[in-house]
C-alpha positions as CSV (number, residue, x, y, z in Angstrom):
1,X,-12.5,2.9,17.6
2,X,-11.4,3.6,14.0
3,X,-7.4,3.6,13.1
4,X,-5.7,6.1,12.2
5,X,-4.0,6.3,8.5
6,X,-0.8,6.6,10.0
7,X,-1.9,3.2,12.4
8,X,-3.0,1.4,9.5
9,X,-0.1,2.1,7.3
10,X,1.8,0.9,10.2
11,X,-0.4,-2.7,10.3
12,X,0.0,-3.0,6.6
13,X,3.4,-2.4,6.4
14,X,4.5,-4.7,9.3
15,X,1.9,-7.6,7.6
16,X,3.9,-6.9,4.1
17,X,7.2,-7.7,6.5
18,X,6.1,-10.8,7.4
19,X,4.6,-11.8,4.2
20,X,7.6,-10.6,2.5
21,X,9.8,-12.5,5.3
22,X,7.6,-16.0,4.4
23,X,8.3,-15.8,0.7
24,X,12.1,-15.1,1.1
25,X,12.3,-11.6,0.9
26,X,14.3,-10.4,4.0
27,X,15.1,-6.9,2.5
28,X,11.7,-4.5,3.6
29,X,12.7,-3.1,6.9
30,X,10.5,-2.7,10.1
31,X,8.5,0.3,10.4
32,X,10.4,1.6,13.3
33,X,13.2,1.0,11.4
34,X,11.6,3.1,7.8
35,X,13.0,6.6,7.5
36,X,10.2,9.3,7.6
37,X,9.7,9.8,3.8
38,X,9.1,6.1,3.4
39,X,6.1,5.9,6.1
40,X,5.2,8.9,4.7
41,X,4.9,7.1,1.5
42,X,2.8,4.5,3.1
43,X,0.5,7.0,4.8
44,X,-0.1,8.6,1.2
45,X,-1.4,4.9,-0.1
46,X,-3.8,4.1,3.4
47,X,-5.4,7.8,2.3
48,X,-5.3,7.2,-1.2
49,X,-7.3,4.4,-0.9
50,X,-9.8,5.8,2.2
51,X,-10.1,8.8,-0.3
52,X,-10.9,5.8,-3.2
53,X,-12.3,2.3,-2.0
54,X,-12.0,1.4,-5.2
55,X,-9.0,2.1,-6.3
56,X,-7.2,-1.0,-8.1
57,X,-3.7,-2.1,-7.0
58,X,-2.4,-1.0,-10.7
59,X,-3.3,2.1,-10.9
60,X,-2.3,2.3,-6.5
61,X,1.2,1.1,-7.9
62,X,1.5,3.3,-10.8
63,X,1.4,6.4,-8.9
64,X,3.9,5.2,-6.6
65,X,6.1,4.4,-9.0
66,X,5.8,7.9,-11.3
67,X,6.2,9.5,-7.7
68,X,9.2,7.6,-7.3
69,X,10.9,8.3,-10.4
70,X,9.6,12.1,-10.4
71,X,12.1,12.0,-6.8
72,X,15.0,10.7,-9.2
73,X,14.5,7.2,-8.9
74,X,15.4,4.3,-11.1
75,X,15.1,0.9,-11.7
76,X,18.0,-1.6,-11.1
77,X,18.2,-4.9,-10.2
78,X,19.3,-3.7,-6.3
79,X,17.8,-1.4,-4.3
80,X,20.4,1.5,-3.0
81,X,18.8,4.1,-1.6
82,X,22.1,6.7,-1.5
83,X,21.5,6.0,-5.8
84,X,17.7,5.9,-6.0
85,X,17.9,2.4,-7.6
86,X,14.7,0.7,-7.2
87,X,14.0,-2.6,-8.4
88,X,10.8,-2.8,-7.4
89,X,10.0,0.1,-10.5
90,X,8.6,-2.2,-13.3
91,X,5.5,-1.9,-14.9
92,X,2.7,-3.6,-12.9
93,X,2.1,-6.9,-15.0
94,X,6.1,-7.5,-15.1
95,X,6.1,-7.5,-11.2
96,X,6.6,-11.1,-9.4
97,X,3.3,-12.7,-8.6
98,X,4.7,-12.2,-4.8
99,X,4.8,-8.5,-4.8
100,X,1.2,-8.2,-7.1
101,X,0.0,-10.5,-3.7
102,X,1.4,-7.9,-1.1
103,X,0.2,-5.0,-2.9
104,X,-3.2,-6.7,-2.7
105,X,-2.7,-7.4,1.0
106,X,-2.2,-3.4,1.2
107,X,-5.5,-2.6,0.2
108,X,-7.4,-5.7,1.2
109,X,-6.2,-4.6,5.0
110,X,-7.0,-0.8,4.8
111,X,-10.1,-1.7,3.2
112,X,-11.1,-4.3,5.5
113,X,-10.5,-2.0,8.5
114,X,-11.9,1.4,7.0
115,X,-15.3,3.0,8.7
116,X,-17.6,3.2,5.6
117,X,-18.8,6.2,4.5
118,X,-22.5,7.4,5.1
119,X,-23.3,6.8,1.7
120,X,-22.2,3.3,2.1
121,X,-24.2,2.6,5.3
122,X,-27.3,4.3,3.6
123,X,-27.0,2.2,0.5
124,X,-26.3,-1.4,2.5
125,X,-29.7,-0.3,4.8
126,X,-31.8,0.5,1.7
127,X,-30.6,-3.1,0.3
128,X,-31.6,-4.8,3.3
129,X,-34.7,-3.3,3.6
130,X,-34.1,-1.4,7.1
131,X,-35.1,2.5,7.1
């Protein structure tokens, strides 16, 4: 049975917690514990990415971040959410090495879980020579 967006946004979120947890970073909160615009954000990504398998983590990040600061957000060195400081809003190649890695994990999950699409399944048949 395929997931759901909202069920795989829920699996990669919770595997960014613990990944986040293992590299030190105590600060991303369990889903239950997200407010409805943040899973909401995380539900945009899972069908951003169903909607685009090929999407790169960049240009996945660099929407979120000109969504963020088109909400009023901006970058600081703490996150307050009552001030919109984020300081996860840097370009892309100025982000830690740990966050490029759980922004990978993202996708790698949705798209390691995602049916494929007909054209997909038609293309992999043709390759290995079953009609």
């Amino acid at each position: 049975m395929p997931l759901r967006p909202e069920q795989l946004a829920r699996l990669c979120h919770e595997a960014d917690c613990v990944l986040g947890g293992l590299q030190g970073d105590s600060r991303v909160l369990p889903w239950d514990l997200l407010n409805e615009n943040a899973q909401d954000e995380l539900v945009a990504s899972v069908r951003e990415i169903l909607d685009d398998p090929e999407v790169s983590d960049q240009a996945r990040y660099l929407r979120r971040v000109t969504r963020q600061r088109a909400l009023g957000w901006v970058y600081g060195p703490a996150r307050s959410v009552p001030h919109k400081v984020d300081p996860g809003l840097l370009d892309y190649d100025a982000l830690p090495s740990e966050q490029r890695v759980r922004w990978s994990l993202f996708g790698t999950i949705v798209r390691a879980l995602r049916l494929p699409t007909p054209e997909e399944v038609s293309r992999a048949t043709v390759v290995a020579g079953v009609r």
